[in-house]
C-alpha positions in Angstrom: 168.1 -35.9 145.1 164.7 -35.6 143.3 161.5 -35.3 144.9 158.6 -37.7 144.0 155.5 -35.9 145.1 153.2 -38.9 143.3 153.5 -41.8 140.8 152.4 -40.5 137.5 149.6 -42.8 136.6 150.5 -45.2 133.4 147.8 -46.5 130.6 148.3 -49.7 128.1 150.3 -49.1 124.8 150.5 -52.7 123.0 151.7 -56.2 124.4 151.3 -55.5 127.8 153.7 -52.3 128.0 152.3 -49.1 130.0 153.1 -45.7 129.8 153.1 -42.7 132.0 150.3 -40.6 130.6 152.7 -38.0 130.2 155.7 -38.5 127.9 159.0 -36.9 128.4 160.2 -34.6 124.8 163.9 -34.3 124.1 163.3 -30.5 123.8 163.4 -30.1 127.3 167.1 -30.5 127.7 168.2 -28.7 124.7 169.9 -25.8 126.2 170.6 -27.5 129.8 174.0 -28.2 131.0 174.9 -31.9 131.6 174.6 -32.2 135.0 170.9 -29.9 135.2 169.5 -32.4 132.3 170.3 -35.4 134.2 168.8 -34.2 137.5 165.6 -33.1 135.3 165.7 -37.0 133.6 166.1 -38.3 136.9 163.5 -36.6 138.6 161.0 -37.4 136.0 161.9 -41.1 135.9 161.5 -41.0 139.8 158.1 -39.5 139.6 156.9 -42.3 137.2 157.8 -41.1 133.8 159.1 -44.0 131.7 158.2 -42.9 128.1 161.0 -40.4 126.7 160.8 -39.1 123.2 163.6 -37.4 121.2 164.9 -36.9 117.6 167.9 -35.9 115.9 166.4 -32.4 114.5 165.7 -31.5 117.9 168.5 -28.7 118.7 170.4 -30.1 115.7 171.3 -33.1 118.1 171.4 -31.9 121.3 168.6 -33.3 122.7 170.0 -36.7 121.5 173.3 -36.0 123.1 172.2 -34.8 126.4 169.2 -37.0 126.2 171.7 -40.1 126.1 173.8 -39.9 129.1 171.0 -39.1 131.4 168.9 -41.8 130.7 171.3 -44.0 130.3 170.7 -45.5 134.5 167.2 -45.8 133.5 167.5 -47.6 130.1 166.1 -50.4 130.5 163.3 -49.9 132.6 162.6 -46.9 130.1 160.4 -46.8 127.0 162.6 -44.7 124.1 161.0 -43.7 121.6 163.5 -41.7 118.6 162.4 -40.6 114.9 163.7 -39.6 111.7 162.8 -37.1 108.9 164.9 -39.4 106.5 162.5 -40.4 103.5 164.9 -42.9 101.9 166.0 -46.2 103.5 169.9 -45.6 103.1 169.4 -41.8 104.5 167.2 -43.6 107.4 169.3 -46.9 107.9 172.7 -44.1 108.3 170.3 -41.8 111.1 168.8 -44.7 112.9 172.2 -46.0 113.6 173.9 -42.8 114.5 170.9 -42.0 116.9 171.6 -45.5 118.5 175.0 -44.6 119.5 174.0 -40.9 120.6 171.9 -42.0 122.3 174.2 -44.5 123.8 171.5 -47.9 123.7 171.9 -50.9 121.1 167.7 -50.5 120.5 165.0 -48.4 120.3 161.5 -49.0 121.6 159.8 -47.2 119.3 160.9 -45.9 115.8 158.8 -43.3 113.9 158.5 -41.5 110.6 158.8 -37.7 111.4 156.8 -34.7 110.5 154.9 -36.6 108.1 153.4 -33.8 106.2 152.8 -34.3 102.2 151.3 -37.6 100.3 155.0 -37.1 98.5 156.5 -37.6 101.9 153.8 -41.0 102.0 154.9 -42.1 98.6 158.3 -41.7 99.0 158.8 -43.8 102.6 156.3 -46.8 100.7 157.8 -46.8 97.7 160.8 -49.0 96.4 164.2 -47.6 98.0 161.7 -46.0 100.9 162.6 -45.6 104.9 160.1 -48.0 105.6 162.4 -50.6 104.1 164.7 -50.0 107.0 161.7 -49.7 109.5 161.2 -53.6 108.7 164.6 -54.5 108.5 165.5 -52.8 111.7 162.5 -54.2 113.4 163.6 -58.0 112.1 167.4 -57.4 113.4 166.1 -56.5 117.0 167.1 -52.6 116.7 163.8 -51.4 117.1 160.8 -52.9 119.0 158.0 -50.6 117.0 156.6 -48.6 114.6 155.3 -45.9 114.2 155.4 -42.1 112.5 154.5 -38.6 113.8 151.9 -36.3 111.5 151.1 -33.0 111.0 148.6 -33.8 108.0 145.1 -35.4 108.2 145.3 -36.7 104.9 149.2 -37.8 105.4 148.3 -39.9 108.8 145.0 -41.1 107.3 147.0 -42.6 104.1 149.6 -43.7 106.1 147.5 -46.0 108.7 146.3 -47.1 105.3 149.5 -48.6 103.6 151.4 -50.0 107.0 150.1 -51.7 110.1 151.7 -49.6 112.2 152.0 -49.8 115.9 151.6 -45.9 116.9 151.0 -43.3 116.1 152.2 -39.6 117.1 149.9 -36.9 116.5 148.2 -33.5 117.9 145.3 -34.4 120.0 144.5 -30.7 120.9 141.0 -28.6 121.8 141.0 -25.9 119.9 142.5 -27.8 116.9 139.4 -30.3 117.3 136.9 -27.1 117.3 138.8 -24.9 115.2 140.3 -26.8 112.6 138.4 -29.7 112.6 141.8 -31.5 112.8 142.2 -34.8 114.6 139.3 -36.4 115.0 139.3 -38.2 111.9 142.8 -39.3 112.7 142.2 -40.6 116.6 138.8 -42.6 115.4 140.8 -44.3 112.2 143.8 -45.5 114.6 141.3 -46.7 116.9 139.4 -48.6 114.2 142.5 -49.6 113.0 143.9 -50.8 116.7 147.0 -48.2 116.6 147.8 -47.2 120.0 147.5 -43.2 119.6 150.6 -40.7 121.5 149.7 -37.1 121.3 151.6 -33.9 120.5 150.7 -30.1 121.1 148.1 -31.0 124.2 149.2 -28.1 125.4 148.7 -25.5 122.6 146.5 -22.8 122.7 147.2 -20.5 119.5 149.6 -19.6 117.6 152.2 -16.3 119.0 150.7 -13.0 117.6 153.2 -11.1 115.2 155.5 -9.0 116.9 154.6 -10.8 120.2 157.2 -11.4 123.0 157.6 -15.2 123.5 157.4 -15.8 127.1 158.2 -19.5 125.9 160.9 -19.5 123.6 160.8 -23.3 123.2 157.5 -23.3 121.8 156.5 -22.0 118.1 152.7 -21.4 119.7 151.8 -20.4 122.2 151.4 -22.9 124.8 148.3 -23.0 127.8 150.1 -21.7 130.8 147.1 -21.4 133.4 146.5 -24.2 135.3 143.3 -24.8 135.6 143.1 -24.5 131.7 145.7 -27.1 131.1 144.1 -29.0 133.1 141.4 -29.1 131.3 143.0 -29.7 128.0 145.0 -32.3 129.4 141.8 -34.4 130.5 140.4 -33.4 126.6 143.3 -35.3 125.2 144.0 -38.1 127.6 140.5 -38.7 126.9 140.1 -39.5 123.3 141.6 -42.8 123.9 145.4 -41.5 124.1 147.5 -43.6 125.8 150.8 -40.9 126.8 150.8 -37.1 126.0 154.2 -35.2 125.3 153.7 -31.5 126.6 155.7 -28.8 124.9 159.5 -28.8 125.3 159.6 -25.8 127.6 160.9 -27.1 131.4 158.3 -25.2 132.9 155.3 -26.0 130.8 156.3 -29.7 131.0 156.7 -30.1 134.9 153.1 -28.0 135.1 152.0 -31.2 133.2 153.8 -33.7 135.5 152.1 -32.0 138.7 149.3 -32.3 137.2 149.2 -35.6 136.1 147.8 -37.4 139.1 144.6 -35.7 139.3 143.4 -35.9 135.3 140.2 -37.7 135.4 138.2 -38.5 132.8 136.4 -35.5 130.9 132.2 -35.6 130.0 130.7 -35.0 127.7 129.2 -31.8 129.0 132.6 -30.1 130.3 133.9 -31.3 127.1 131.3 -29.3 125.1 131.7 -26.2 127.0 135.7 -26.4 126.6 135.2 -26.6 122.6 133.0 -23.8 122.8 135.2 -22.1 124.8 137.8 -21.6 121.9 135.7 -19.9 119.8 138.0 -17.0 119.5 141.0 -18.8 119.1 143.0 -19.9 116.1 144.1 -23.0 115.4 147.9 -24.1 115.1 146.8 -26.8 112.7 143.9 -27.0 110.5 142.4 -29.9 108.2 
């Protein structure tokens, strides 16, 4: 049976939902048998994780398909959260209902624009004929609860918060990017100003694998903070910044590092935070603005 060595702690999202500060990514299953992605599912559910997040892309639908079954016992007392990287509302309307039945649930708590990258991608999803034509409809015929899109683009998010009142938003909320690339903090204060609850990605990430370097975590296209009292650290920098749920990379190992660490992230000030930015001076960032 899993263990439950502490309640991961949960922070406000919108209408008096609350999520576990760390969010569980449909990568971590991909390459799992059944019956080990269920116990991992299980476990995290059991320690207080409630917020799951998953797309189709994610091992060309594996992670949807294992994903599925194993959450199923915990559905509804779960918070799913699913995407697409359709930019057309037929394209989307076909994946969001495919997902729903992978996924084996007849609605989605949250559904998101993904890998929002290029103002095309912006114009395209806004325009006439565009996936947030289904967003709406969806939302309207109870399939989907919220909205919201995941970015890898200052400029795409920023245009983005711009043209929709979305719910959330999905986006890297990392240390070195912050110091490095300068990217994110234009993001986190515009959804804040805006009243978009703000999910991070890549909390984890430290810089990107050197060429010819042996990936230690195959999962991850960076690499990923794998000393503890570094990640931490970086944890506390993102949970911080006003984030309500942090998804850790997809790698089982990295990600249960994050769970046990989850109960003991206090709040980071403005001091330690200084000295961890200037702590990645040598680093490079995985995104830049």
């Amino acid at each position: 049976m899993p263990q439950n060595p502490g309640k991961i702690p949960r922070r406000p999202y919108k209408d008096g939902v609350n999520l576990s500060i760390i969010g569980f990514g449909g990568i971590v299953v991909v390459g799992m048998e059944q019956p080990r992605a269920d116990w991992i599912v299980a476990d995290s559910f059991e320690r207080g994780v409630n917020y799951y997040d998953v797309a189709p892309s994610y091992g060309k639908g594996e992670a949807e398909r294992k994903l599925g079954p194993a959450l199923k016992p915990f559905r509804k007392r779960s918070f799913l959260a699913c995407k697409t990287q359709e930019r057309g509302a037929e394209g989307a309307g076909k994946e969001l209902e495919n997902s729903l039945k992978t996924l084996k649930t007849d609605y989605l708590d949250l559904y998101q624009l993904h890998a929002m990258r290029k103002m095309e991608d912006v114009d395209r999803v806004m325009g006439p004929g565009g996936a947030m034509e289904t967003f709406v409809r969806a939302k309207k015929e109870g399939k989907v609860k919220y909205l919201g899109f995941s970015a890898h683009s200052t400029e795409a998010a920023l245009a983005l918060m711009d043209r929709f009142d979305f719910d959330s938003i999905l986006f890297p909320v990392n240390y070195v990017c912050y110091a490095q690339g300068n990217f994110g903090p234009q993001v986190v204060a515009k959804a804040k100003e805006k009243g978009v609850a703000r999910l991070a990605l890549k909390s984890l990430a430290y810089t990107p694998w050197a060429k010819g370097e042996e990936r230690t975590f195959p999962k991850c296209w960076y690499e990923p903070v794998g000393q503890i009292t570094l990640a931490r650290k970086a944890l506390r920098f993102t949970l911080t910044e006003g984030v309500t749920a942090a998804i850790p990379p997809g790698d089982p190992i990295v990600y249960r590092m994050a769970l046990d660490l989850a109960s003991n992230l206090d709040p980071m000030g403005e001091e330690e935070r200084s000295e961890l930015l200037a702590s990645s001076a040598e680093l490079k960032p995985i995104f830049t603005t």
